[in-house]
C-alpha positions as CSV (number, residue, x, y, z in Angstrom):
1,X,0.0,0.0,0.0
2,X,1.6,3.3,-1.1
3,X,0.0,7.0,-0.1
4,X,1.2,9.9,-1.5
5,X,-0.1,13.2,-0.2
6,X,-0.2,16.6,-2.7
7,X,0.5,18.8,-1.7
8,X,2.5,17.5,1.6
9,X,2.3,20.4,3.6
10,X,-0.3,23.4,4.2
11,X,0.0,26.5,6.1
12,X,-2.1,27.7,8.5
13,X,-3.0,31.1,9.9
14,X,-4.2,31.2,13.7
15,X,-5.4,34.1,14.9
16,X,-7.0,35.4,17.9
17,X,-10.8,34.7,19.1
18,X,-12.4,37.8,20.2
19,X,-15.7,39.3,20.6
20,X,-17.0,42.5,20.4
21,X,-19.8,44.8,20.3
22,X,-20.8,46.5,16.6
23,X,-23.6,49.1,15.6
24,X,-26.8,47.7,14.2
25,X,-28.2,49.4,10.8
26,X,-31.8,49.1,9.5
27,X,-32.0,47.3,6.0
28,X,-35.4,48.7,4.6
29,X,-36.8,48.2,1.2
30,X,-39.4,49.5,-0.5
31,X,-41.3,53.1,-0.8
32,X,-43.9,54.8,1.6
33,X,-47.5,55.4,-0.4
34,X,-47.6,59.2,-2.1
35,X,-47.2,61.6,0.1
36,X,-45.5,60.0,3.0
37,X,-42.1,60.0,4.1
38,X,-39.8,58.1,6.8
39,X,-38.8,60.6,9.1
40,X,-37.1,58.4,11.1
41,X,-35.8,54.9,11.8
42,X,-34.8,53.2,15.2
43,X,-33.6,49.8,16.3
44,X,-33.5,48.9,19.9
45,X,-30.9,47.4,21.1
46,X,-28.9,49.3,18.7
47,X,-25.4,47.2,19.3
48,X,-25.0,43.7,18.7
49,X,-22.2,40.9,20.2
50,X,-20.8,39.0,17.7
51,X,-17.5,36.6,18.0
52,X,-14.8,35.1,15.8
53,X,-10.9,35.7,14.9
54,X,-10.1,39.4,15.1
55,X,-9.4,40.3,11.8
56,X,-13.0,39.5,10.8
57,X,-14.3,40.9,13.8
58,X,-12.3,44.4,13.9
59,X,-13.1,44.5,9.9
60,X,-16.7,44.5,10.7
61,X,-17.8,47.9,10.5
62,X,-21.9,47.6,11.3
63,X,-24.2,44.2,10.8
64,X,-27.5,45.3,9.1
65,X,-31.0,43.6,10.4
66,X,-33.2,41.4,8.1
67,X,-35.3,43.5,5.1
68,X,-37.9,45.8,6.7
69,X,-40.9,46.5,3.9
70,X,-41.9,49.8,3.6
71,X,-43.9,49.8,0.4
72,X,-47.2,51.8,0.2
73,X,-47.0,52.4,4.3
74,X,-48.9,55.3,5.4
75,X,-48.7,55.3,9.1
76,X,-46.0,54.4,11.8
77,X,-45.3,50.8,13.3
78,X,-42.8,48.5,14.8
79,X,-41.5,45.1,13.8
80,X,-39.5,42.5,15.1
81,X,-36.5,41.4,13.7
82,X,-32.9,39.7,13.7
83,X,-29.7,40.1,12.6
84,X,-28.7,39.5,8.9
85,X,-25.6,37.4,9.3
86,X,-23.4,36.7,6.3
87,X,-20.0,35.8,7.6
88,X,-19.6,32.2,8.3
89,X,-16.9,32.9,10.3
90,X,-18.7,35.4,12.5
91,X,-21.2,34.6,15.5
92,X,-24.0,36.3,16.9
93,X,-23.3,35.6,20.7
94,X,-25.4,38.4,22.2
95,X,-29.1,39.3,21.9
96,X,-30.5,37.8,18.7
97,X,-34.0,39.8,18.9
98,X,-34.2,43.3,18.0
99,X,-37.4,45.5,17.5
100,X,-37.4,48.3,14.9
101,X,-39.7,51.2,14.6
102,X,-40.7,53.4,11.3
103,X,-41.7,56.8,12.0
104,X,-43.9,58.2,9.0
105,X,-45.0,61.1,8.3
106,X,-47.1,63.2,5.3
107,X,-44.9,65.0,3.0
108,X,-45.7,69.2,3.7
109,X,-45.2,71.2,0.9
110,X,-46.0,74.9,-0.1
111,X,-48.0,75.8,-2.6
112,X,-48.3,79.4,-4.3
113,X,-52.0,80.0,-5.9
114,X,-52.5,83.0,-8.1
115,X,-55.7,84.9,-7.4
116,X,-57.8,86.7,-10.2
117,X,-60.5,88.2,-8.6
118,X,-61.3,89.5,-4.7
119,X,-64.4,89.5,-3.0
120,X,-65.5,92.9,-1.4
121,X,-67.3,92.2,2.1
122,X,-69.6,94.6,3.0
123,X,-69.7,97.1,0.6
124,X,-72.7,99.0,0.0
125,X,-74.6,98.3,-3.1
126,X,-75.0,102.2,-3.9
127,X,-71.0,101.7,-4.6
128,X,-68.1,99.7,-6.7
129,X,-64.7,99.3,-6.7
130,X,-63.2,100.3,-10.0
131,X,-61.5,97.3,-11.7
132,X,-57.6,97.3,-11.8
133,X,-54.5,94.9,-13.4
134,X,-53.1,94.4,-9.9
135,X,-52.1,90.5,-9.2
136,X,-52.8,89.2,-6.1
137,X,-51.9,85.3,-4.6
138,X,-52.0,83.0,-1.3
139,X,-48.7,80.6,-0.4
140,X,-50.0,78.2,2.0
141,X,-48.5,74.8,2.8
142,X,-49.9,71.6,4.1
143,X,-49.9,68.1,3.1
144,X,-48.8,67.2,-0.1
145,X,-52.4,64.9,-1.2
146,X,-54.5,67.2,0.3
147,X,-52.5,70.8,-1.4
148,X,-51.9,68.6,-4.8
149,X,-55.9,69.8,-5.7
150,X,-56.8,72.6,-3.7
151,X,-58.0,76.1,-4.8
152,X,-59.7,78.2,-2.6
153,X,-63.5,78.7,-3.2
154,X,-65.3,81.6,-3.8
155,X,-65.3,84.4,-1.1
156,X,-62.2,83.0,0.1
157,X,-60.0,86.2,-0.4
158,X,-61.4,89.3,0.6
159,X,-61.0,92.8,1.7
160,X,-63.2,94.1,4.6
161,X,-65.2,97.5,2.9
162,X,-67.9,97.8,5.9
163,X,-66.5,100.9,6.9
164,X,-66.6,102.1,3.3
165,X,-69.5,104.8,2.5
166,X,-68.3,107.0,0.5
167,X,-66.1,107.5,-3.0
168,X,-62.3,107.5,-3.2
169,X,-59.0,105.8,-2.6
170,X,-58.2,103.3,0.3
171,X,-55.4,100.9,0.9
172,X,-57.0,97.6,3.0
173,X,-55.3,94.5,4.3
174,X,-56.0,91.1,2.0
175,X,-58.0,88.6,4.2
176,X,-57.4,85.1,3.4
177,X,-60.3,82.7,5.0
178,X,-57.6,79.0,4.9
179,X,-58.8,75.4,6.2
180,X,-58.0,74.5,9.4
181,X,-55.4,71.7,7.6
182,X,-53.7,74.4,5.9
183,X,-50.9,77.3,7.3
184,X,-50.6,80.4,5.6
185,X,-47.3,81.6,4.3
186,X,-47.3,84.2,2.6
187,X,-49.6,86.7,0.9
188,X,-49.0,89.7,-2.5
189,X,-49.5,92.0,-1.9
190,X,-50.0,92.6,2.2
191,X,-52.1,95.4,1.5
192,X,-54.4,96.0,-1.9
193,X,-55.3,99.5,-3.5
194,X,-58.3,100.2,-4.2
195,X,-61.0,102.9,-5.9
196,X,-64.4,103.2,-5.4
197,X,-66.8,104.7,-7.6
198,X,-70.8,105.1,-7.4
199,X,-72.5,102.2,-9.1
200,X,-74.3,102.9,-12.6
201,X,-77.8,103.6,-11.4
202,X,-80.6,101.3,-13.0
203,X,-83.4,104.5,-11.8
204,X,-81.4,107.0,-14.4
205,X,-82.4,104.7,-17.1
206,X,-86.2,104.1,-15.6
207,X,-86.4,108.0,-15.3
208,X,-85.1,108.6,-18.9
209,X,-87.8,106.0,-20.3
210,X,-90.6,107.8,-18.2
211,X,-89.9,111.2,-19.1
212,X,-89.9,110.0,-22.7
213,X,-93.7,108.3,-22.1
214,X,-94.5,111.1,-20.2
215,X,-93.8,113.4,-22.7
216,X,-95.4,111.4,-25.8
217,X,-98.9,111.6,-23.6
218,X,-98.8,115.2,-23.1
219,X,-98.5,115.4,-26.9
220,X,-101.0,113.3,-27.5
221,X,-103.4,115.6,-25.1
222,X,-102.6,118.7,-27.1
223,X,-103.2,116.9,-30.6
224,X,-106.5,115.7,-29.0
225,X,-107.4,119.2,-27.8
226,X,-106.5,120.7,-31.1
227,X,-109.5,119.8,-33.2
228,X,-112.1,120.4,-30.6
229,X,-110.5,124.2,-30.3
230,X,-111.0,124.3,-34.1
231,X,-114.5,123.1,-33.5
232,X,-115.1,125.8,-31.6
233,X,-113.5,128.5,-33.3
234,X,-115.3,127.4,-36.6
235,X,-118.9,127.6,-34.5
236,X,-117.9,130.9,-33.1
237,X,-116.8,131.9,-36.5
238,X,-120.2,130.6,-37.8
């Protein structure tokens, strides 16, 4: 019996056996549902123990957990988990169960509308305010589903006139009447100019047509009272 042995030596590299304690990172995968972000992540514990020789251990920079879905999550939860171990020659010797919590939130955004026309609350009837090219809008911010389709209803923007009753020139502050979801940011222009003129008077017109009929009967009473005059003369005359 003859054994031969290739090669006939090997070498071998000892090292030392150490354990240690390394950072624990949240693997996630996945995307929250529209308008929704993570805001923040947190494991508990947040260090693991692992063991093995100490160039594999000192190497090891973090160990990351198993997948955590987020796809399509709206609201905030927790989940149990372990560590995602991919080192043969590395050992989870510590805690093996870890708990991880997603904090999400809506996405806020701001949103600038552009506003063509403004109501005028309270002014009298007897008066208008004379149209003008000024540009007026509303930045507001809020959540990024609920802003995507919003546009403020009619009577929404406004400037107070009660205390108008009379013509001329005033400068009043813009009014901005904003759901209770929303926060106001900014408004342009602060303050609005305006001019107010009489209104066009619908009793001029009825007063005009009136006078016209008014006249066209008196006529017609002089034409009728024309012949009966001749009437008379021509008997007198006769």
């Amino acid at each position: 019996l003859e054994i031969k042995l290739s090669p006939e030596s090997i070498q071998l590299d000892f090292d030392r056996k150490i354990t240690d304690l390394k950072p624990v990172r949240i693997n996630t995968s996945g995307k929250c549902a529209k308008g929704f972000k993570v805001e923040s992540l947190k494991v508990e514990p947040e260090l693991v123990q692992i063991s093995g020789n100490s160039l594999q251990v000192d190497g090891m920079e973090y160990l990351e957990t198993n997948v955590i879905n987020l796809e399509g999550k709206k609201d905030s939860f927790t989940q149990k988990t372990k560590i995602l171990n991919l080192n043969p020659q590395l050992a989870v010797t510590g805690n093996t169960d870890f708990t991880v919590s997603v904090n999400i939130i809506p996405i806020v955004e701001e949103k600038k509308i552009e506003i063509s026309e403004l109501y005028y609350l309270g002014l009298t009837t007897s008066l208008v305010v004379e149209k003008n090219d000024e540009k007026y809008s509303v930045t507001i911010s809020g959540n990024q589903n609920e802003l995507e389709n919003f546009n403020f209803p009619p009577r929404s923007v406004y400037l107070d006139c009660s205390d108008i009753f009379k013509t001329g020139e005033y400068e009043l502050p813009l009014n901005v009447i904003l759901p209770e979801q929303f926060e106001l940011k900014k408004i342009e222009p602060v303050n609005v100019k305006i001019k107010v003129i009489k209104a066009p008077s619908e009793k001029t017109n009825d007063k005009n047509v009136n006078d016209d009929t008014d006249v066209g009967a008196e006529q017609e009473k002089v034409e009728e009272s024309e012949p009966e005059s001749d009437t008379k003369n021509s008997r007198r005359n006769g």
